[in-house]
C-alpha positions as CSV (number, residue, x, y, z in Angstrom):
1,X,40.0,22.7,39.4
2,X,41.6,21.8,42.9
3,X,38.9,20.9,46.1
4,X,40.4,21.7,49.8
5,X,39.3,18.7,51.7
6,X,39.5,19.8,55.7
7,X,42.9,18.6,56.4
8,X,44.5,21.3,54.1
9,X,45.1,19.1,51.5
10,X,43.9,19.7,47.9
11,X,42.6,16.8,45.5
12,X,41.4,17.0,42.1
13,X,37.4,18.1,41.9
14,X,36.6,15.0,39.7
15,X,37.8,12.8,42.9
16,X,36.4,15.1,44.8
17,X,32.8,13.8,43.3
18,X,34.0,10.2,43.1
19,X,34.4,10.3,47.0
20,X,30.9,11.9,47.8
21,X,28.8,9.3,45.6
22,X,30.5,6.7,47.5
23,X,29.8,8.5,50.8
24,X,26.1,8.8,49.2
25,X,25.8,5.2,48.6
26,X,27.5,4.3,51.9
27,X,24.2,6.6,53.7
28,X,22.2,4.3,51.6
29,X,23.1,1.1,52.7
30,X,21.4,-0.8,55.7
31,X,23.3,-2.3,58.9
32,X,22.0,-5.6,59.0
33,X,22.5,-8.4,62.1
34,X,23.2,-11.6,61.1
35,X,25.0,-14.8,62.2
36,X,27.9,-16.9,61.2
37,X,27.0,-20.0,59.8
38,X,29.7,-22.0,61.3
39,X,30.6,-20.4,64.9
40,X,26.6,-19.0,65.4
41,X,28.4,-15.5,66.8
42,X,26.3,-12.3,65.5
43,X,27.4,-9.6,63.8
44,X,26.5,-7.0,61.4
45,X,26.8,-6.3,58.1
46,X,26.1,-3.4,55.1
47,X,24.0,-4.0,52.8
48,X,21.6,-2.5,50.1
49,X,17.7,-2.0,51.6
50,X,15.6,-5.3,51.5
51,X,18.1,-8.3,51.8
52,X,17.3,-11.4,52.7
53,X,18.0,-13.3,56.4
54,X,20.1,-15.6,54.2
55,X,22.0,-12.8,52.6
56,X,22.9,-11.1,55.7
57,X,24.0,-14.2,57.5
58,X,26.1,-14.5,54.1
59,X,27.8,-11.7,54.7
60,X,28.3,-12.1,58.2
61,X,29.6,-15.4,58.2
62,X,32.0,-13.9,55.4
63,X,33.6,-12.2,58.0
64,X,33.5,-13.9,61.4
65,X,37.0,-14.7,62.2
66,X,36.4,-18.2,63.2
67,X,38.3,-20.8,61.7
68,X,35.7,-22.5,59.6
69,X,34.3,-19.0,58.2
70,X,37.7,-18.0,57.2
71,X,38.0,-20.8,55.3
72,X,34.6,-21.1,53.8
73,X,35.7,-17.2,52.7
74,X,38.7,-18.2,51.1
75,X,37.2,-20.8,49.1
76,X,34.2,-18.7,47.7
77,X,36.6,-15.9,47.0
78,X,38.8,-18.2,44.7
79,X,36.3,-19.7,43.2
80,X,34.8,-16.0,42.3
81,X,38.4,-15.4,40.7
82,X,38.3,-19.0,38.8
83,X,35.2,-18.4,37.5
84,X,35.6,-15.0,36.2
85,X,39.4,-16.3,34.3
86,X,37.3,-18.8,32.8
87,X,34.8,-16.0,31.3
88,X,38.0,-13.8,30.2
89,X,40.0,-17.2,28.9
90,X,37.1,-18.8,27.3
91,X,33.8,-16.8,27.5
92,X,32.6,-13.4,26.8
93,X,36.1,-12.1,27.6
94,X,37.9,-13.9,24.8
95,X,36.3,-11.9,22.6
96,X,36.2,-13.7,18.7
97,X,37.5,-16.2,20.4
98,X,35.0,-17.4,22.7
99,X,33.8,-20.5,23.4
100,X,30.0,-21.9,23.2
101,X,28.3,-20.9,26.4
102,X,27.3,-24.9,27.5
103,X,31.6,-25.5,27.3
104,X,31.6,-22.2,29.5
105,X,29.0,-23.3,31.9
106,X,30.8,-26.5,32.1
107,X,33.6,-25.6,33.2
108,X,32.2,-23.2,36.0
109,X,31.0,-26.6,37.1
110,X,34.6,-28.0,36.9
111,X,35.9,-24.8,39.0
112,X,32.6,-25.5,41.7
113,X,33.7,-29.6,41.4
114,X,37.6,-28.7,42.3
115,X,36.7,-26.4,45.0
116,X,34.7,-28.7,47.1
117,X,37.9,-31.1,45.9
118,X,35.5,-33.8,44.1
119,X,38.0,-33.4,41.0
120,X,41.9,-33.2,40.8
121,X,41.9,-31.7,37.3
122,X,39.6,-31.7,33.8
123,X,40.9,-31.4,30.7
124,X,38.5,-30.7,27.6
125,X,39.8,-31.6,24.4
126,X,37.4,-29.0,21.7
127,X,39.1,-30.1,18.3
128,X,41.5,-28.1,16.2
129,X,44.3,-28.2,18.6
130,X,42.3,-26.0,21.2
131,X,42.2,-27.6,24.7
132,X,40.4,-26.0,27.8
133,X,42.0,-27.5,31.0
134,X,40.9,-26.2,34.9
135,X,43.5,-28.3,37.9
136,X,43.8,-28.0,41.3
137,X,47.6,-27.1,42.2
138,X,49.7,-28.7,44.9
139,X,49.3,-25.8,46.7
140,X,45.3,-25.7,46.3
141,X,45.0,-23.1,44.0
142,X,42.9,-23.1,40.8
143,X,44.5,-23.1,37.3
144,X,42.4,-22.3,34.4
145,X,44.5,-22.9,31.0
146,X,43.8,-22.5,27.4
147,X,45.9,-24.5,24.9
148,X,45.8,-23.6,21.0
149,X,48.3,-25.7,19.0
150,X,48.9,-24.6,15.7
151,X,50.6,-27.1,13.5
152,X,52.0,-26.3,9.9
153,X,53.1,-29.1,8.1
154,X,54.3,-29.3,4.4
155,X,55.7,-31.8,1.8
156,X,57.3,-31.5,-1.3
């Protein structure tokens, strides 16, 4: 069954709900005044009831415009999206094929290390041709890389 939204148009119903529990949540959310951490301009942000001064600054500096903020965003975005390629590559995400959680934690450390550009690149060598490896590119990106050689060798 087809909703009529008010421009006319029509949209399936179970979209229809998807669209008014995000409107419910949005209602639920606080406006919050914070500042950035780098410029000190104020600004506001949405968040759920009862954050923290820290937490709200967080988000605000997370999106001043000022050059340092924009930056500082960048950085804690990639290292979001390094961190969770390591969980699908190596942690929980790989499945039967995981990795014990201290390698795991290790190399978020790696990821944080690269990021604040302490480390170029770290390669783990775990035994039985499997090889965990997180590098900074030449363009600044982070590379998270899982190596599994499989070597057959016979004689006669």
């Amino acid at each position: 069954m087809k909703k009529q939204t008010d421009g006319g148009y029509s949209i399936p119903e179970e979209d229809a709900r998807e669209i008014l529990r995000d409107e419910e949540l949005l209602e639920e959310m606080e406006t919050y005044t914070g500042t950035c951490r780098f410029c000190g301009q104020m600004g506001t942000a949405k968040g759920e009831p009862g954050w923290e001064r820290e937490q709200v600054n967080e988000a605000v500096t997370c999106c001043c415009q000022c050059s340092d903020a924009r930056e500082y965003a960048r950085q804690k975005e990639q290292i979001e999206k390094a961190k969770r390629r390591v969980r699908e590559v190596f942690g929980t995400g790989a499945g039967e094929k995981a990795l014990d959680i201290e390698i795991v934690e290790s190399l978020y450390l790696f990821v944080d290390m690269l990021a604040a550009r302490k480390l170029q690149a770290v390669t783990m060598d775990l035994g039985g041709g499997l090889k965990a490896a997180v590098a900074r590119t030449a363009k600044g990106n982070i590379k998270v890389e899982r190596t599994e050689i499989v070597k057959a060798k016979f004689e006669e």
